[in-house]
N, C-alpha and C positions, 0 to 999 in steps of 0.2 A: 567688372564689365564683361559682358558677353561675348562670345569668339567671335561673331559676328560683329561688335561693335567695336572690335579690336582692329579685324579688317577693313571695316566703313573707314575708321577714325583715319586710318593712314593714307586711305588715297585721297577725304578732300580736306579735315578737319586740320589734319596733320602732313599734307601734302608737304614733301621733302623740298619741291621746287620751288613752288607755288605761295607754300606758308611758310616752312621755316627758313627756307632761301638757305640750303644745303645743298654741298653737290652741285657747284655752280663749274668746275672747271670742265666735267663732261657734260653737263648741260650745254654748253657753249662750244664745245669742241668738237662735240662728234652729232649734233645733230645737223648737221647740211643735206638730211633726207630722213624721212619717217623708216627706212628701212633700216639706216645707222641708229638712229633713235632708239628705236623698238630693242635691234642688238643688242645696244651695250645696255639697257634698261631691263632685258632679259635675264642677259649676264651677273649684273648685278645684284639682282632681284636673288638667283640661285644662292650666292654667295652670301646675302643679305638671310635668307630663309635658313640653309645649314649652319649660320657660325654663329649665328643667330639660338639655337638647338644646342649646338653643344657647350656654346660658354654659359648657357643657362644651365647644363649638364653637370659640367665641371666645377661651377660658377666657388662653389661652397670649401673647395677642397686648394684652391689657387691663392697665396697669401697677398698680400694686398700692396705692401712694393713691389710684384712682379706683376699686377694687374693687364697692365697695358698691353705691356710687353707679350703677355701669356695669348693676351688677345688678338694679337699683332700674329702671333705665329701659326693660330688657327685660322683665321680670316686669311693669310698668306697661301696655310696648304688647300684651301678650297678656291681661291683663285687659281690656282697652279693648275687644279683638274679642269677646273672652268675654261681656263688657256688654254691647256691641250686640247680638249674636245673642241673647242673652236676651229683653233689652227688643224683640223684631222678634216672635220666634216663641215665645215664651214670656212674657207679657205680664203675664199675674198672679204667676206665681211670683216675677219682676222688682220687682214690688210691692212685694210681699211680701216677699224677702228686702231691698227697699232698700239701704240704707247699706253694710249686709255684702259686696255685691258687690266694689265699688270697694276693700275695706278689704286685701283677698286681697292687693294689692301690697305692704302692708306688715306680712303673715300670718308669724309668725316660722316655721311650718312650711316653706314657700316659700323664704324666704329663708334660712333654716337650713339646708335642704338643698342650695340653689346653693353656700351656702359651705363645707358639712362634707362633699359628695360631688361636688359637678357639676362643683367647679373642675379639681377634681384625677384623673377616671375617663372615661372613654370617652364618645362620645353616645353609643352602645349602652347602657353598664351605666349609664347617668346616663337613659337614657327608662326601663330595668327599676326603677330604684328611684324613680323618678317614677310609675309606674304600683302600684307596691306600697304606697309610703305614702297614693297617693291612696287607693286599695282601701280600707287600712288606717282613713283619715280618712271616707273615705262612707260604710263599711259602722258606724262608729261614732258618725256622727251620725244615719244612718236608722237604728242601734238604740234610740238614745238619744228621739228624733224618736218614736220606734212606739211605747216603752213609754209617754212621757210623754204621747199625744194617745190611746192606750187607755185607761189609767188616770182619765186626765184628762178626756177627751171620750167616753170610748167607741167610739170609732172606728180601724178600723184602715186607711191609708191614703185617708179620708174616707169609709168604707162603715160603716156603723151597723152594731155587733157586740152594743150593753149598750143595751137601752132605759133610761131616763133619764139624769139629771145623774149623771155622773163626778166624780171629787174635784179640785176646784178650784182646789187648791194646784198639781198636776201641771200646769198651762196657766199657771200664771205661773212667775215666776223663781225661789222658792225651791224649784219641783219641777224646775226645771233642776239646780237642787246636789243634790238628793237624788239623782235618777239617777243621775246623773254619779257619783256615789260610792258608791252601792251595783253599781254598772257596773263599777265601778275595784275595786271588792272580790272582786266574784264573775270577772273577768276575772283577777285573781291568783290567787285559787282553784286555777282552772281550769288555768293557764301551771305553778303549781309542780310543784303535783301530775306534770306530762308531763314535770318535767327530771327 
C-alpha cells in the first residue's frame, strides 16, 4: 500500500472512532468542546506517531513474552514528554484534559496499533499509519467536541455564535453518547454510499 494510502485509510477507512469504535473513554470524556477534542487528539496523535516509530524500530530485537510490556514502557516515556510540554506551555488545556493525559499509555488505540501494524511494517509505513489514525482520531474528537459545545453552549471553538443558554444535555455525558452515535450514523451513511 502506498504512504499515502496508509494515511487515507486511518482517517475514514479505518477511522479509530467512527469504524473500529476504539478509544471510546476520551472520546467521551474530554470532548465537551472542539478545543479539548482537538487537544487530547493532538496529544495522542504525537504519541501514536513516535511509539508508533520506534517499536517498529526495535520491533525485531524485543522477545515476544516481553512484548506488551516492552510496548507499554515506550508508549509510557513518549506520554511523559507529551505531559510535560503540555503542563509547560499549555497549562489550561493540561487542566483541563487532566487524568486523560496520562491514560493515552494505556489507550487501546496506541496500543492496538503497536501490536496490529508497528511490529510487523517499516518505521516509514508504521510513522504514515501513525499519522493517519491520528488524523483519523483528532479530526473526530474535534467533530464530536464542535457539535457538542455548539449545541450545548453555543459556541464555536469558545467564540459566541447562539445568544443564550444552549441545551444542556449536549455539556454533559449523555450528549457525549448522542453525538457519538448519531456521528457514527451519519459517517456510515456517508462511507457506503462512496463504495
Amino acid at each position: 500500500m502506498s504512504k499515502l494510502g496508509l494515511i487515507t485509510k486511518g482517517i475514514i477507512k479505518e477511522n479509530p472512532t467512527f469504524a473500529l469504535v476504539l478509544g471510546m473513554c476520551p472520546t467521551l470524556g474530554t470532548t465537551t468542546s472542539a478545543v479539548n477534542g482537538l487537544g487530547m487528539g493532538v496529544a495522542t496523535m504525537c504519541v501514536l506517531i513516535l511509539s508508533n516509530m520506534v517499536i517498529s524500530a526495535i520491533a525485531k530485537a524485543i522477545p515476544d513474552k516481553v512484548r506488551i510490556p516492552c510496548y507499554i514502557v515506550v508508549i509510557s516515556a513518549f506520554v511523559t514528554v507529551v505531559q510535560l510540554l503540555m503542563q509547560a506551555y499549555l497549562p489550561s488545556l493540561y487542566e483541563t484534559l487532566g487524568l486523560f493525559i496520562p491514560l493515552i499509555v494505556v489507550n487501546c488505540i496506541v496500543l492496538g496499533r503497536a501490536e496490529a501494524f508497528a511490529n510487523k511494517n517499516s518505521v516509514i509505513d508504521s510513522a504514515c499509519d501513525g499519522i493517519g489514525i491520528g488524523l483519523g482520531f483528532t479530526l473526530s474528537l474535534t467533530i464530536i467536541g464542535l457539535v457538542r459545545e455548539l449545541l450545548g453552549a453555543g459556541t464555536f471553538f469558545g467564540m459566541n455564535l447562539i445568544s443564550g443558554d444552549g441545551m444542556l444535555i449536549f455539556v454533559l455525558a449523555p450528549g457525549a453518547f448522542l453525538v457519538l452515535g448519531y456521528m457514527m450514523v451519519i459517517i456510515k451513511k456517508l462511507t457506503s454510499k462512496k463504495a
